[in-house]
C-alpha positions as CSV (number, residue, x, y, z in Angstrom):
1,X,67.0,44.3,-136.6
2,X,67.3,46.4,-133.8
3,X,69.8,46.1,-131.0
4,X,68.7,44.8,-127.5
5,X,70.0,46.9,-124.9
6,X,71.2,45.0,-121.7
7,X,72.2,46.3,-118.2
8,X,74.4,44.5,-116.4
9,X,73.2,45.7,-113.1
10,X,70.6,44.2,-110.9
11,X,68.4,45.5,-108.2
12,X,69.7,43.3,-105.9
13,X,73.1,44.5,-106.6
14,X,71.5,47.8,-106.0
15,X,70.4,47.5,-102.9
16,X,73.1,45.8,-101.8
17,X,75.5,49.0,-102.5
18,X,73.1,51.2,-101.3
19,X,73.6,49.2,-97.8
20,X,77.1,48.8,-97.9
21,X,77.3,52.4,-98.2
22,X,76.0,52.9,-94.9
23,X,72.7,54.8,-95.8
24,X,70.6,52.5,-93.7
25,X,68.0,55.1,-92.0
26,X,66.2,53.9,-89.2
27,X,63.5,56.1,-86.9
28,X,64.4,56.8,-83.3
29,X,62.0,56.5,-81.2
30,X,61.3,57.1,-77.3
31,X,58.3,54.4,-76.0
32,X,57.5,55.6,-72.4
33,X,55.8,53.7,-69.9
34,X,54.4,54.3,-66.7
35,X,55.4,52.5,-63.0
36,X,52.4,52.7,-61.5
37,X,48.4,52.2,-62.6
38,X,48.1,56.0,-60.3
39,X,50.6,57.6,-62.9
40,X,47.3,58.0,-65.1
41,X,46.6,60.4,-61.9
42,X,49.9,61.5,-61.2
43,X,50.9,62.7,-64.8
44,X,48.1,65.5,-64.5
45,X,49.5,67.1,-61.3
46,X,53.1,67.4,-63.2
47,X,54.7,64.3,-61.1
48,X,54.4,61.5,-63.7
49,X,56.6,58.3,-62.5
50,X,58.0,57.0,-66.3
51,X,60.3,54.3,-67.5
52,X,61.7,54.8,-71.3
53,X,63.0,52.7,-73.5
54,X,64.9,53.8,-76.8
55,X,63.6,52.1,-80.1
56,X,66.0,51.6,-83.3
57,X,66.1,49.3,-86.0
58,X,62.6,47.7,-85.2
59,X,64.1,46.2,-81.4
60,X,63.6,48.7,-77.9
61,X,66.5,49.2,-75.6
62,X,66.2,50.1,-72.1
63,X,68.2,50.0,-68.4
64,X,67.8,48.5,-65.4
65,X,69.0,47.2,-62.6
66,X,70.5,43.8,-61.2
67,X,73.5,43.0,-58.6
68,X,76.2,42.5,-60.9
69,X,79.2,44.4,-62.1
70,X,78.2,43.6,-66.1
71,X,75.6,45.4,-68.7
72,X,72.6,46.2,-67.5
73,X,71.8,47.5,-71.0
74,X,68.8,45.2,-72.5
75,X,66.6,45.0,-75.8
76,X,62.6,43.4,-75.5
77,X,60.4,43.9,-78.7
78,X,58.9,47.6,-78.7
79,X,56.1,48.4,-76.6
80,X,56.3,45.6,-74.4
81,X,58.5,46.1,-71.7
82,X,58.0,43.5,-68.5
83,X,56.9,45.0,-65.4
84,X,55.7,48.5,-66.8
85,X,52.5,49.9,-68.6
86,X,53.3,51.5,-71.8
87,X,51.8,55.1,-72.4
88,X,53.0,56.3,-76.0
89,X,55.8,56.7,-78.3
90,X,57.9,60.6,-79.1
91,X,59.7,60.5,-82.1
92,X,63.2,61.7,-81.8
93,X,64.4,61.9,-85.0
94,X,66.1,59.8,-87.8
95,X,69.8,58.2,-87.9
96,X,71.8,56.4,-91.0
97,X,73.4,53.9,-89.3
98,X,73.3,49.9,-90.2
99,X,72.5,47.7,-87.6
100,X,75.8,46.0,-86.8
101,X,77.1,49.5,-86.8
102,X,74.4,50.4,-84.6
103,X,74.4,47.2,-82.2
104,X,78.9,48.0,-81.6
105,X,78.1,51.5,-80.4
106,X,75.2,50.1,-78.1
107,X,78.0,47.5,-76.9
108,X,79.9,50.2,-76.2
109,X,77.9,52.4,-74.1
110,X,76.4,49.4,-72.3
111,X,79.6,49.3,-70.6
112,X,79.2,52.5,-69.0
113,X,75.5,51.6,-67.5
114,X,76.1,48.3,-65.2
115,X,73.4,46.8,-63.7
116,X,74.7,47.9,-60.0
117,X,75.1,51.1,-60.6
118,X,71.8,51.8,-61.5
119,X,70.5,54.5,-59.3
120,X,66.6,55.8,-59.2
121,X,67.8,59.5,-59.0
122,X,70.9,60.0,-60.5
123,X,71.0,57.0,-63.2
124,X,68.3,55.4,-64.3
125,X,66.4,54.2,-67.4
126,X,65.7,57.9,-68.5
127,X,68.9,59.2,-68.4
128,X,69.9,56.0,-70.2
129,X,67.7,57.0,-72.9
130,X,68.7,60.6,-72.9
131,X,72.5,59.6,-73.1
132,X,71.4,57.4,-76.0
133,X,69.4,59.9,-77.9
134,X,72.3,62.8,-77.0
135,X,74.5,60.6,-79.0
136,X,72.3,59.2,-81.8
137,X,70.3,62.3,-82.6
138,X,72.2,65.5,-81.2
139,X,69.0,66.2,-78.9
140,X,67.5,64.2,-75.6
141,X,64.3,62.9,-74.5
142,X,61.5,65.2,-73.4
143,X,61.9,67.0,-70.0
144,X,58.7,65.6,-68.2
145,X,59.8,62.2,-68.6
146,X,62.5,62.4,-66.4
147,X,61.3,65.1,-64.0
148,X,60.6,63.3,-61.2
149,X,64.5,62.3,-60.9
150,X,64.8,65.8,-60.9
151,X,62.5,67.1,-58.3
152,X,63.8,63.9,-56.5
153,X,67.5,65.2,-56.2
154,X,66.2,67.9,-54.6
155,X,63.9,66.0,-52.0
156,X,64.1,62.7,-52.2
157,X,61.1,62.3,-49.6
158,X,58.8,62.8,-52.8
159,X,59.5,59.2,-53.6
160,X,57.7,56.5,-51.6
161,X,59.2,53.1,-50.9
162,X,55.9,51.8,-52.9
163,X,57.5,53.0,-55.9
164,X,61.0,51.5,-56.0
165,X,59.8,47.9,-57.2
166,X,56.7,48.1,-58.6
167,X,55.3,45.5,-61.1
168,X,52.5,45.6,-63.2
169,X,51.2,43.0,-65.4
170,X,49.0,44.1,-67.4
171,X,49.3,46.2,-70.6
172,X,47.0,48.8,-71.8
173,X,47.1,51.2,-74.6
174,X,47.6,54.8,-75.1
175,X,47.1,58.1,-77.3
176,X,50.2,59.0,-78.1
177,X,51.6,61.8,-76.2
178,X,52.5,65.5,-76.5
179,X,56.7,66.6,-75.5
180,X,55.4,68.5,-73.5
181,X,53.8,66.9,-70.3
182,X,53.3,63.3,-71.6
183,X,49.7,63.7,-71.2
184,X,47.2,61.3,-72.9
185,X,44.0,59.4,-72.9
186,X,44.0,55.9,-71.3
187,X,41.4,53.8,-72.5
188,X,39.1,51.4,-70.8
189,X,41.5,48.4,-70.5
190,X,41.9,48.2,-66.2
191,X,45.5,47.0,-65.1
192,X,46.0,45.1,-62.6
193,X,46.6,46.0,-59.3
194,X,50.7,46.8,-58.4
195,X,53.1,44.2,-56.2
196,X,55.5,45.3,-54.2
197,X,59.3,43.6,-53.8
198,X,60.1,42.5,-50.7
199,X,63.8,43.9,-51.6
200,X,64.8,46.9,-49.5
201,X,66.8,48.7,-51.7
202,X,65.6,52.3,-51.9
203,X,67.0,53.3,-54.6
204,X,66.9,50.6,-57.2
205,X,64.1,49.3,-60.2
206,X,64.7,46.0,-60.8
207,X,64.0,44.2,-63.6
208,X,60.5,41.8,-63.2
209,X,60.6,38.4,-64.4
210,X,59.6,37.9,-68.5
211,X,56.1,38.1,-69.0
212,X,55.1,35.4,-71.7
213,X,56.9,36.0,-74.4
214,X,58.2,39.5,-73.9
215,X,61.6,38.2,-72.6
216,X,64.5,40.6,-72.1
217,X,67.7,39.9,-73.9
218,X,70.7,41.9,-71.5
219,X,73.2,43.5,-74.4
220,X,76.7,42.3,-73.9
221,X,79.1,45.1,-73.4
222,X,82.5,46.2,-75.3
223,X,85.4,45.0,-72.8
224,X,87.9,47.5,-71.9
């Protein structure tokens, strides 16, 4: 009779290692929206208006504003961000990282982005997402995403008082879009026309109320 050769590992057992180990790899991915239904206009003269949210391990994370001295760091499932139209997705490259590993760094950075400092020009969602992919990936977001915080340093008369707290409810889908100017094709899905705040703050987005389900979830910072 022949001998029976047995293993004493499992695949379970396998798997379990290989996560232990840390070799958890995860996409990063930028999702970019725009403010305003006109961006589809906009975007072509080389003035797009975008908010951008950074996606890892299958949740988006994004900034915003609000009145208080605490995170303004906050996750919503990908692509659906309240209050903005989403436009495409830019790869930024792949991490191994596991998600509670992940989740303590985000914790951690959320306590340098508060929601009242947030700041249109100087700090807002974009260089949030930068920062973020700077750290993650060794490289930042595409330049046209952020340009108009740029431009807007520079003169901040290009910025209307239309744009500061825009909401949009509606949702259509895009092409995905090139690094270099963001451009894409829209398709025939209409949003709905903009409201304005009646806030007076010039230089601050503020987070719309959830939109059916798409809730957002504020990311509790590291205390120092």
């Amino acid at each position: 009779m022949g001998e029976e050769s047995t293993s004493n590992s499992k695949p379970d057992d396998n798997n379990n290692a290989a996560k232990n180990d840390g070799s958890y790899e995860t996409p990063v991915i930028l999702n970019v929206y725009d403010l305003t239904p006109a961006n589809q206009y906009s975007v072509w003269l080389g003035f797009g208006i975008f908010h951008s949210g950074i996606e890892v391990h299958g949740m988006e994370y994004g900034y915003g504003a609000h009145d208080f001295p605490i995170s303004g760091v906050f996750e919503v499932e990908p692509k659906s961000c309240p209050g903005f139209i989403y436009r495409c997705s830019v790869p930024l490259g792949r991490i191994k990282m596991p998600p509670s590993e992940f989740h303590a760094f985000l914790e951690d950075v959320a306590s340098e982005y508060h929601g009242d400092t947030y700041h249109l020009i100087s700090k807002n969602c974009n260089h949030f997402t930068d920062d973020i992919a700077q750290r993650l990936t060794g490289k930042g977001i595409p330049g046209w995403v952020n340009r108009l915080a740029r431009v807007g340093a520079f003169c901040s008369c290009l910025l209307p008082e239309s744009l500061q707290a825009t909401t949009v409810k509606q949702l259509p889908e895009y092409h995905h879009c090139t690094e270099e100017d963001g451009s894409g094709s829209m398709t025939s899905t209409t949003p709905h026309e903009p409201t304005e705040s009646e806030d007076g703050d010039q230089d601050k987005h503020l987070l719309s109320s959830p939109i059916g389900s798409r809730e957002v979830a504020f990311i509790r910072e590291t205390q120092r």
